[in-house]
C-alpha positions in Angstrom: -134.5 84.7 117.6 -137.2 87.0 115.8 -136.2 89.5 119.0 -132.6 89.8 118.3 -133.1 90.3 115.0 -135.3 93.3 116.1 -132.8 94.4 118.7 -129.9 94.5 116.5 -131.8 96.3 113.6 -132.7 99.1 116.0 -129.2 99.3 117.7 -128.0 99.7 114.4 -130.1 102.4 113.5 -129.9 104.1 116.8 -126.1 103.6 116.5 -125.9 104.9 112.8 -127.9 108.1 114.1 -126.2 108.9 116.8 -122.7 108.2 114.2 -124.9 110.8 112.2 -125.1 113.3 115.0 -121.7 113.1 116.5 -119.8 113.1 113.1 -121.8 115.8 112.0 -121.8 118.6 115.0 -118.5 117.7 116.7 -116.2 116.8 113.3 -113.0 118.8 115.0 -112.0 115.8 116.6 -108.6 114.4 116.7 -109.2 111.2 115.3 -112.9 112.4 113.4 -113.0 108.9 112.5 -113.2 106.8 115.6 -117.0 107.3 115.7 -118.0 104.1 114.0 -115.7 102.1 115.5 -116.5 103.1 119.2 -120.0 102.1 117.5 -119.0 99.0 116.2 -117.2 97.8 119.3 -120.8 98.4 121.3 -122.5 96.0 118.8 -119.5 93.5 119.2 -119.4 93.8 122.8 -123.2 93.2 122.9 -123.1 90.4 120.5 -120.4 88.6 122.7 -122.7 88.8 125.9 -125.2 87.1 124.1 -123.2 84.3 123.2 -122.6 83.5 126.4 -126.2 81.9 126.4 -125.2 78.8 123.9 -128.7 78.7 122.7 -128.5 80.1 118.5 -125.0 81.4 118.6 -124.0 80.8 115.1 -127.1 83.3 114.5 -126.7 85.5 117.0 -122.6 86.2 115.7 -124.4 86.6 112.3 -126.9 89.0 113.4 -124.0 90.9 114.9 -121.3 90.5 112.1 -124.0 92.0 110.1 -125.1 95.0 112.2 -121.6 95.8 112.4 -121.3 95.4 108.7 -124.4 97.8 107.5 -123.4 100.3 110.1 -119.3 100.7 108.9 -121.3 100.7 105.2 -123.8 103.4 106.0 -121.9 105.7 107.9 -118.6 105.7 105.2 -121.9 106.3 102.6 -123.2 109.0 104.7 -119.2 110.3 105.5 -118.6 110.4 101.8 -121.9 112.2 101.1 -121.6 114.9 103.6 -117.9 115.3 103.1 -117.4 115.0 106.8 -113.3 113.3 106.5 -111.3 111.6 103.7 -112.5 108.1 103.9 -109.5 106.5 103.9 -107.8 108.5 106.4 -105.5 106.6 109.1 -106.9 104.4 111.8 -107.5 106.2 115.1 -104.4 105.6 117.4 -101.7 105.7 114.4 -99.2 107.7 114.6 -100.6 110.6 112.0 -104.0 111.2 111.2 -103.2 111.3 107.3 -103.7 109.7 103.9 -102.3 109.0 100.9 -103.5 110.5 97.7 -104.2 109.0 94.5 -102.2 111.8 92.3 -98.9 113.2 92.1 -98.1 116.1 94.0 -95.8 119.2 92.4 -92.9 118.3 91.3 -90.2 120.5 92.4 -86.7 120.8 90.5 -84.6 119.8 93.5 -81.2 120.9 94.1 -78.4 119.9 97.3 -78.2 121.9 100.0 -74.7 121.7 99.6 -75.1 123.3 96.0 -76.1 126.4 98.1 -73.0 126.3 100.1 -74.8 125.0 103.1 -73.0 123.2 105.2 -73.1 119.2 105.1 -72.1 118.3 108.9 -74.3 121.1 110.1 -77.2 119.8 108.4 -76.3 115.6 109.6 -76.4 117.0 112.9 -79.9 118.6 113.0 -81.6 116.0 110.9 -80.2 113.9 114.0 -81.5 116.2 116.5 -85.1 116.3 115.2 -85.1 112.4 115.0 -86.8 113.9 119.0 -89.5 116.3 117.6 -92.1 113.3 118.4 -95.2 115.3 116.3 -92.9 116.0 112.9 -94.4 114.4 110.2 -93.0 116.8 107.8 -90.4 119.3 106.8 -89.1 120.6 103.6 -87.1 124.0 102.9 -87.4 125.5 99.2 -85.1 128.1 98.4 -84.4 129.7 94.5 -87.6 127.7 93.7 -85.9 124.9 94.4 -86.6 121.9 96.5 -83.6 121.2 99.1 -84.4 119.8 102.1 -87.6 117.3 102.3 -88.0 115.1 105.0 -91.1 113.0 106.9 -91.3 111.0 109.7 -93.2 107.8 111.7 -93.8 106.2 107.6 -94.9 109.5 106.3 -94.0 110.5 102.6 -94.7 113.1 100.0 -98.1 111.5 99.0 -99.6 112.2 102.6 -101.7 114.7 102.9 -102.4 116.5 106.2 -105.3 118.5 107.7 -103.5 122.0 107.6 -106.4 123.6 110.2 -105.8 127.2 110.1 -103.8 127.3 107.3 -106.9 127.0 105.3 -107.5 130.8 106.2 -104.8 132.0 104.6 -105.8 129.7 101.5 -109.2 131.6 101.3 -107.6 134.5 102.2 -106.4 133.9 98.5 -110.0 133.7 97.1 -111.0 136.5 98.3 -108.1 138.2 96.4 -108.7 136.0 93.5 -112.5 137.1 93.7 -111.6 140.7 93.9 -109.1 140.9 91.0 -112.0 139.3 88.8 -114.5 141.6 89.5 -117.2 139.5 91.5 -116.2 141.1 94.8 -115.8 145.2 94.4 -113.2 145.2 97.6 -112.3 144.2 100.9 -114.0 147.1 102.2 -117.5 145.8 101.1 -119.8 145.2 103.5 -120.5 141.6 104.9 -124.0 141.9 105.5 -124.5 143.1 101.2 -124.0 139.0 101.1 -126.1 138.2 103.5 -129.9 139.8 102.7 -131.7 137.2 104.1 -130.5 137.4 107.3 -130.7 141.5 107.3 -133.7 141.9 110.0 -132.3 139.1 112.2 -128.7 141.1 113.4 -127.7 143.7 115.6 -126.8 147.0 114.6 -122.8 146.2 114.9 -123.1 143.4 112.2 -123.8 146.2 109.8 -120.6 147.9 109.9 -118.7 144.4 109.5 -116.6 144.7 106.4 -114.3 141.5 104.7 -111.7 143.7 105.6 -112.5 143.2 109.5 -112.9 139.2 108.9 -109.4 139.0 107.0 -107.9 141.2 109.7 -109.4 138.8 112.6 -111.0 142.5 113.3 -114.9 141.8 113.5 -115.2 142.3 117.1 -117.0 138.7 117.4 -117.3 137.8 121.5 -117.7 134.1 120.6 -114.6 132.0 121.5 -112.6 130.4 118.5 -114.3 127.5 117.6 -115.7 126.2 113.8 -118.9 127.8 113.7 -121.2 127.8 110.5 -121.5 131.6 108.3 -125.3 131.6 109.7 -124.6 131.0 113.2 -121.8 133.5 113.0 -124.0 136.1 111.3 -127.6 135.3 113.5 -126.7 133.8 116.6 -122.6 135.1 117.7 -122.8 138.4 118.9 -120.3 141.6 118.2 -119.5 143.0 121.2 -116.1 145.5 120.2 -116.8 147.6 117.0 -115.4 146.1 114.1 -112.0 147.3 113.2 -111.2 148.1 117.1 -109.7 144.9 118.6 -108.2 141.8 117.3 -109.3 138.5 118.4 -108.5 135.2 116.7 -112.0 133.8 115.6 -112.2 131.4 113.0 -115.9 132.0 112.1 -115.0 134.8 110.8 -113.2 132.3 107.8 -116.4 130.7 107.5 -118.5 134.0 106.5 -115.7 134.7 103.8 -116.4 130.9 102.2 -120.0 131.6 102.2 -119.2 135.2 100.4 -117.0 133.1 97.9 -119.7 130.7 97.1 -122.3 133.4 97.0 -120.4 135.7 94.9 -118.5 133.2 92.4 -122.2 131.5 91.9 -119.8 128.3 92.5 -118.3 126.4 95.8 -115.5 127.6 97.5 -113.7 124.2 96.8 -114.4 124.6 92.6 -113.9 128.0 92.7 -110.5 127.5 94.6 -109.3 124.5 91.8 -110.1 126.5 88.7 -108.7 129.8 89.5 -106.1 128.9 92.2 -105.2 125.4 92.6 -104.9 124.6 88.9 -103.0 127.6 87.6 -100.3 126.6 90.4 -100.3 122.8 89.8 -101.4 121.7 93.2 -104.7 119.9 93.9 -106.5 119.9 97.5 -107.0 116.7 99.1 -110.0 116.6 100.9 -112.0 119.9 102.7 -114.4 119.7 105.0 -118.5 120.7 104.1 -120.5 122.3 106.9 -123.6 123.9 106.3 -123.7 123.9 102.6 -120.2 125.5 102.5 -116.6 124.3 102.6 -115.0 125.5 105.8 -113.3 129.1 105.3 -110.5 128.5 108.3 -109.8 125.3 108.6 -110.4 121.1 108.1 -108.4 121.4 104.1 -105.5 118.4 103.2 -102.7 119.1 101.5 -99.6 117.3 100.9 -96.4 118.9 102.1 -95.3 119.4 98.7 -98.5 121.4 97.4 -98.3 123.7 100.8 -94.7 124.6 100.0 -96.2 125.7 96.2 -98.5 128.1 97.8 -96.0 129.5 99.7 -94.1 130.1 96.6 -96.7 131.6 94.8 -96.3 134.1 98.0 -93.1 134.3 97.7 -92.7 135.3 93.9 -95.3 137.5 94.7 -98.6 135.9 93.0 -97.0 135.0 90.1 -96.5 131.5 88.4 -93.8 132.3 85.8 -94.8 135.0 83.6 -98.6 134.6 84.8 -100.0 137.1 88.0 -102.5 134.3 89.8 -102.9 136.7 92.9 -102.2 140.3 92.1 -99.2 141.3 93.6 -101.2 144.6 95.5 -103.3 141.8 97.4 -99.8 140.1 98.4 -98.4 143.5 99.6 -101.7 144.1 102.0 -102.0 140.0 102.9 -98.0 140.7 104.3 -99.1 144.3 105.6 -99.4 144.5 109.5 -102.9 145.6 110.7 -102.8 145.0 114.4 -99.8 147.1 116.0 -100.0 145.0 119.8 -102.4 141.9 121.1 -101.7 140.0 123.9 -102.5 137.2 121.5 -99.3 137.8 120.3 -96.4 134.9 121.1 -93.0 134.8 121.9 -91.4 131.5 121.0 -88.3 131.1 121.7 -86.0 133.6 118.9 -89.0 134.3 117.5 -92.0 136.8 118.0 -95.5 137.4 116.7 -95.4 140.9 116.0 -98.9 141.4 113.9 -101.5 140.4 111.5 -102.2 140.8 108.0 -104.8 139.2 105.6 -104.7 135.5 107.7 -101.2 135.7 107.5 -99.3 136.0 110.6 -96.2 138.1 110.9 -93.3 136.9 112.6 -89.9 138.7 113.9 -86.9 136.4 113.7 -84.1 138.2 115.4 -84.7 141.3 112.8 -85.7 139.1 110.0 -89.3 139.6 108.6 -90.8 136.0 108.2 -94.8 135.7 107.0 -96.6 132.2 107.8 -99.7 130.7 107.7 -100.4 129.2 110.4 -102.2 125.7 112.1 -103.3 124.6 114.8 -100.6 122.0 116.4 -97.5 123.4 114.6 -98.8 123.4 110.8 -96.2 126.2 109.0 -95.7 127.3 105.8 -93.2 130.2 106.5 -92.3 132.4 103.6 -88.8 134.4 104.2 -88.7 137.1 101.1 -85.2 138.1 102.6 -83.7 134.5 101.7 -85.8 133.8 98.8 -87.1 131.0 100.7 -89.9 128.8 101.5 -90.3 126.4 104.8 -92.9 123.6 105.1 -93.6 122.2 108.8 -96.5 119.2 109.3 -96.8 118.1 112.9 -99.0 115.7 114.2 -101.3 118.2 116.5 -102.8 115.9 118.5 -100.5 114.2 119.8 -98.8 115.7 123.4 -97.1 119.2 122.8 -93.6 119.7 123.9 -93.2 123.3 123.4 -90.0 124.5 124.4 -88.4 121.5 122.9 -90.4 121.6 119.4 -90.0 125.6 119.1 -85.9 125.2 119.6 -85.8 123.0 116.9 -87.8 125.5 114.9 -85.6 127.9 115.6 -82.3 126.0 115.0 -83.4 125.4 111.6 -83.9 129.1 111.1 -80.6 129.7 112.6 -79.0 127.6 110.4 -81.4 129.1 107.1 -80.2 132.4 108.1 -76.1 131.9 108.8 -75.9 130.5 105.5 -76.5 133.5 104.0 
């Protein structure tokens, strides 16, 4: 038995290595989590062949019970260490990849839709209808700074919180602003490689004329494809092949750099520096984000509950301000809105609404005239912010799950019919 013993300590460790690996370079998974089980079941599987030899099978299901065991224990130790995923996030193959928070999330003063002369039937018929959007986990509507419609799905409440991806961007975004209007950046139009001295003899000559400006702006010319890549790989080892400021191209490394220049100038982490002079003053917390490389990731990998999402969006909406206090100044809200990209063929028509332009991570949209500014995520993660209406729209879908996009995108859009008629 003394060789099972030995062959189930080393699968373990072989196991819990390559756990390390796989959690640790490939992270933006759907389910980020199905690592060690996929683990596990090899070390079950394997413990079951054995047992078809009758000889010591009461020690050879211990042996097993045991690697399996120590390996769930050391990878959830080394998860929780390196920050990879919230531990207690859903089991692989549930129907959203979520989890419940321990705290409470803003509490909205909440008014009836009917208060603001919307009308009942319409809105009984379109909760019906989107009883079809499959991947809606999601949706509130906040208008007046009021909470009116909130909504989830597939057992889905207000204490989930969701990986908003690429909303994160226009969450650091923020910082930046943040960072500027204390003083410990000078301005957008610094230049990224003034952060970055230690890696000044190991870039091309384009990286030198890379300002925060061009990384806000998805402008940095970067001829990587969009993928999470870490700030020194994106400085080093990605290559600039347009001239910064020239071309727009979606490239979320470029989030990544402005984390690192958070961290670097703030002398704290993005996450702390994020709680104590964003987060906090607006009453929302952040669930879990996502370490890589020493630095929390600038574009994506963040939870929030729906509820805190739809606060930043009013903190957009009204301008920076919480009450009679300016978080954000209101100048950097006016440029983060500001189109800087005037045609891409990145650019997306869905349905009655277009993608018209950029700004600082925020995306601009045209909705049959009407100006609407969202941050963005990957799989259908919206926070829309409609200055016209005074209004505030929260979509969570479940983004790996299969896309129905002329289906979702109506829905979308009858919503916004409906926001807009009302009026």
């Amino acid at each position: 038995m003394k060789k099972h013993f030995i062959t189930f300590s080393l699968a373990s460790i072989l196991l819990i290595y390559a756990c390390f690996i796989a959690k640790s370079e490939y992270f933006n998974h759907p389910y980020p989590n199905i690592v060690e089980y996929i683990a596990s079941a090899l070390l079950l599987i394997y413990t079951i062949i054995l047992c078809f030899w009758k000889k010591n099978r009461k020690r050879k299901i211990l042996y097993g019970v045991s690697s399996i065991v120590v390996l769930l224990l050391s990878v959830n130790v080394l998860n929780y260490y390196n920050q990879w995923h919230p531990i207690n996030l859903k089991l692989p193959f549930s129907s959203s990849q979520s989890f419940k928070v321990n705290y409470e999330p803003f509490e909205w003063s909440e008014a009836k839709p009917e208060d603001y002369n919307y009308n009942t039937d319409t809105l009984n018929k379109y909760y019906s209808k989107i009883e079809d959007w499959k991947r809606l986990r999601g949706l509130l509507v906040v208008q007046d700074d009021k909470l009116l419609i909130e909504k989830y799905f597939k057992g889905t409440d207000k204490l989930d919180a969701f990986n908003v991806h690429s909303v994160t961007k226009s969450i650091t975004s923020s910082l930046v602003g943040i960072g500027i209007d204390k003083g410990i950046i000078q301005s957008e139009d610094e230049m990224v490689m003034k952060y970055f001295p230690e890696y000044r003899n190991q870039v091309d000559s384009l990286k030198n004329e890379l300002t925060l400006k061009h990384l806000l702006t998805m402008k940095g010319g970067f001829a990587h494809w969009d993928a999470y890549s870490t700030p020194k790989e994106c400085i080093v080892d990605i290559k600039i092949n347009k001239t910064p400021g020239t071309n727009f191209r979606y490239f979320t490394g470029s989030q990544a750099i402005l984390s690192a220049i958070i961290t670097k100038s703030s002398k704290e982490t993005t996450k702390d520096f994020a709680r104590e002079y964003f987060l906090e003053p607006i009453g929302i917390k952040n669930g879990f984000w996502r370490l890589q490389d020493k630095y929390y990731c600038g574009g994506g990998e963040s939870y929030y509950t729906a509820r805190d999402l739809a606060r930043i969006g009013q903190v957009y909406l009204n301008k920076g301000k919480v009450g009679s206090k300016q978080i954000i100044s209101e100048k950097w809200i006016e440029k983060s809105f500001t189109n800087y990209v005037e045609a891409s063929k990145s650019f997306r028509t869905l349905g009655d609404y277009t993608e018209v332009g950029y700004g600082y991570c925020w995306w601009l949209l045209d909705y049959q005239g009407h100006k609407i500014y969202t941050a963005r995520g990957k799989g259908g993660q919206y926070v829309m912010v409609i200055p016209e209406i005074k209004t505030v729209v929260v979509i969570i879908q479940e983004w790996n799950l299969k896309k129905e996009f002329d289906k979702e995108n109506k829905f979308l859009c009858d919503l916004l019919f409906i926001l807009f008629d009302n009026q």
